[in-house]
C-alpha positions in Angstrom: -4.3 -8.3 26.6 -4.9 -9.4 23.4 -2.1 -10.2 20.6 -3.5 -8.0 17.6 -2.5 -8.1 13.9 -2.3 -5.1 11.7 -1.9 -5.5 8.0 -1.5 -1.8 6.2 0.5 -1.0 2.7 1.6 2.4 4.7 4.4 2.3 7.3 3.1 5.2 9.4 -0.6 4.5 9.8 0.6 0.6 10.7 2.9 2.4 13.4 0.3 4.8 14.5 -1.6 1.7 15.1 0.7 -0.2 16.4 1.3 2.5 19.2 -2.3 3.3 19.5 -2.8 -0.2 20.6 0.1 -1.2 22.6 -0.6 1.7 24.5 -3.6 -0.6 25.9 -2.0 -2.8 26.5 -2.3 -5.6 23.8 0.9 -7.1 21.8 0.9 -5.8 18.6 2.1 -7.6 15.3 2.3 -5.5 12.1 3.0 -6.6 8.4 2.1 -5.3 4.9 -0.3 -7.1 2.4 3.3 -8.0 0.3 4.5 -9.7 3.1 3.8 -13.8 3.6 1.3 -13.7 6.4 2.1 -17.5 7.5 5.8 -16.9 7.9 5.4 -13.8 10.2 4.0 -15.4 12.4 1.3 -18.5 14.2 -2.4 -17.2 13.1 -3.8 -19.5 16.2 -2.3 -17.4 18.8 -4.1 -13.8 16.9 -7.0 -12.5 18.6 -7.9 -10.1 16.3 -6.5 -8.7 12.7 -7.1 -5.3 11.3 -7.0 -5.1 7.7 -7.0 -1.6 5.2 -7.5 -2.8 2.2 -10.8 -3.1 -0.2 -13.7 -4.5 1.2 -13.7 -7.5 -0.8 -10.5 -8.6 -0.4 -10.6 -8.1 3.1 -13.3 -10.6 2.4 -11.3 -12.8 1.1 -8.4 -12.6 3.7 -10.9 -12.9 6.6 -12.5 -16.1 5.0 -8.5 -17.4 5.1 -7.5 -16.3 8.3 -11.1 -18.1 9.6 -10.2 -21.5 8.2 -7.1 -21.5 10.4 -8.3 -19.8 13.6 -12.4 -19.5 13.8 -12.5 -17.8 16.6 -10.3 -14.8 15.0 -12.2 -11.1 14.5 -11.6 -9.5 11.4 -12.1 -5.8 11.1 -11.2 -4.1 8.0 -10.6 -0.4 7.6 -11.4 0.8 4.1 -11.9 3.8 1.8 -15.7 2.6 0.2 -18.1 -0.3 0.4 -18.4 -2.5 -2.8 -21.6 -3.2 -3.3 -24.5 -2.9 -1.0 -23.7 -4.4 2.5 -20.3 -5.8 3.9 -19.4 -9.2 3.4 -20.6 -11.4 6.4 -17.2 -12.7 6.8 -16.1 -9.5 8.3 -17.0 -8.9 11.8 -16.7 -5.0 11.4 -15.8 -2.5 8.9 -14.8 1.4 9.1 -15.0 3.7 6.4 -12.2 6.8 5.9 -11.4 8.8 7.6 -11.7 7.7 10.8 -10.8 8.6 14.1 -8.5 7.0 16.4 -10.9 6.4 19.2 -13.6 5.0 16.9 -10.8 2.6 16.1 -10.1 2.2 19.2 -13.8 1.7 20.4 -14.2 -0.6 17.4 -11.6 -3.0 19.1 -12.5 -2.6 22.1 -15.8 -3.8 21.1 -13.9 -7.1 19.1 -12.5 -8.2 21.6 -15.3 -7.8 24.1 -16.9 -10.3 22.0 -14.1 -12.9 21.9 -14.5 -12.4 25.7 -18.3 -13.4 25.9 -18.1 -16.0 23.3 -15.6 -18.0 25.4 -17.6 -17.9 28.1 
């Protein structure tokens, strides 16, 4: 189980999410880029946060979120790529539309990693 982070300006795709991923069993946060991320809640205990927002200010959010927990995965789900490759910041990136079980493999995937790093 992983405790999971979903930052979305839309109320339905962060619920859709948000069941999606409980569903698997992971405890699922969820917020909106307006809301003030440190009050919601303690970044050291997130595993993993899913952004949808530009690529470059997921960028820029990752870089924060890093700072404060650098073992964190940042994925970002986005509608285009600025500029030629994703900021290495990011550990992964989808592109809309997407699927719910690429998103779902996607995170699998994550937290795999956080898995095998600790290790």
């Amino acid at each position: 189980m992983a405790n999971i982070l979903i930052l979305d300006h839309e109320e339905d795709f962060r619920m859709l999410l948000k069941r999606l991923l409980e569903r698997n069993g992971h405890k699922v946060f969820i917020t909106s880029p307006n809301d003030d991320l440190s009050r919601r809640m303690q970044i050291e205990s997130l595993n993993l946060v899913i952004l949808t927002m530009g690529l470059k200010d997921s960028a820029d959010l990752a870089g924060q979120l890093k700072r404060i927990n650098r073992n964190i995965r940042v994925m970002t789900i986005t509608n285009y790529l600025q500029g030629d490759a994703e900021p290495a910041i990011l550990d992964d990136f989808l592109i809309k539309p997407v699927d719910i079980e690429t998103i779902e493999m996607k995170v699998n995937e994550l937290l795999s990693r956080i898995t095998s790093d600790s290790i």
